[in-house]
C-alpha positions in Angstrom: 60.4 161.6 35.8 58.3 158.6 35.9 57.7 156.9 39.4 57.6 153.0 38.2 56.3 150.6 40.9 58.5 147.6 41.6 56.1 144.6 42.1 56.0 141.0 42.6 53.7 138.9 41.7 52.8 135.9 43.8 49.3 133.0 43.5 48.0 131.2 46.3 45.8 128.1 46.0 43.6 126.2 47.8 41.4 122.9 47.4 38.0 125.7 46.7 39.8 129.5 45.2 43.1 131.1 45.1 44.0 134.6 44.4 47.0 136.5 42.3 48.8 139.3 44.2 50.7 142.0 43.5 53.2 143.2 46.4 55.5 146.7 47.0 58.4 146.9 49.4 55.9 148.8 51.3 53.8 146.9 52.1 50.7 147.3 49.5 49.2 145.0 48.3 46.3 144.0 45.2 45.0 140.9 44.8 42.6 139.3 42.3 40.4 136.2 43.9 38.6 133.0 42.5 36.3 130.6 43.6 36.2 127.2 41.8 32.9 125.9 40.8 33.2 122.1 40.2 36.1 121.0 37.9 35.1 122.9 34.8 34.6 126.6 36.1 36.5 129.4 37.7 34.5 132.0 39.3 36.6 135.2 39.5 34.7 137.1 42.2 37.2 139.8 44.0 39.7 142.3 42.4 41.2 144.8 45.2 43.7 147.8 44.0 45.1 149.8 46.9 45.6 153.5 46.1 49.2 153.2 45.3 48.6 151.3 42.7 46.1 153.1 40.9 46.5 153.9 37.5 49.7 151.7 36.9 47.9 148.5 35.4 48.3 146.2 38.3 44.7 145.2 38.5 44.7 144.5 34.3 48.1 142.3 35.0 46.1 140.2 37.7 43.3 139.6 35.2 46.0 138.6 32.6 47.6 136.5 35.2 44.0 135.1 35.9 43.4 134.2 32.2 46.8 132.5 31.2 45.7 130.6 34.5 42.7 129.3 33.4 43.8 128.6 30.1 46.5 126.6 31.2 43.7 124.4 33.4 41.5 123.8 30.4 38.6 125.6 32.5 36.3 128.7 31.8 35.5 131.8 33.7 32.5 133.2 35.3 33.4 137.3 35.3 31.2 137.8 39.1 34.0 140.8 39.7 33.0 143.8 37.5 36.3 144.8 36.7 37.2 141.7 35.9 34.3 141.9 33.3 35.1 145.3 32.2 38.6 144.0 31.3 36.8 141.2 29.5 35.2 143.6 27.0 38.2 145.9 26.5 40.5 142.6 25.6 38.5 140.7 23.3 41.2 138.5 22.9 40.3 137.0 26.0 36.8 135.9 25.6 37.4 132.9 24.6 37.7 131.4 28.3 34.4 133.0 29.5 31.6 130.4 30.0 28.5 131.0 28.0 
């Protein structure tokens, strides 16, 4: 028997960051911040798991969150967070958003 989290997934934005979360009924939560740096960059500086989610993807499904994100903004990402960078060389397909 498999014990499958039920999430939802929620962003919040301000004028200078924003982060992606990802919410239980029970109140856990994992969230994935950014900082914006000018009108070009995205600074992804924060990824937070709780224990309950450990080991069930939920910080890899922010990151993808966080890259279909700034994709859709035309910008590029500075990987500060070190999952966020371990993710980055796991999923080459996503590299092409990371500023060089």
């Amino acid at each position: 028997m498999t014990n499958a989290l039920t999430l939802t997934y929620d962003f919040e934005e301000t004028e200078t960051g924003g982060r992606f979360i990802a919410r239980d009924g029970a109140g856990h939560e994992a969230e994935l911040t950014f900082s914006k740096a000018g009108t070009e960059r995205i600074v992804a500086d924060h990824t937070g798991v709780p224990d309950a989610f450990r080991g069930q993807g939920v910080g890899k499904a922010l990151v993808e969150r966080l890259i279909t994100y700034v994709r859709a903004e035309g910008k590029k990402l500075i990987p500060l967070c070190p999952f966020v960078r371990g993710q980055l060389q796991r999923n080459p397909e996503w590299r092409d958003v990371v500023d060089q």
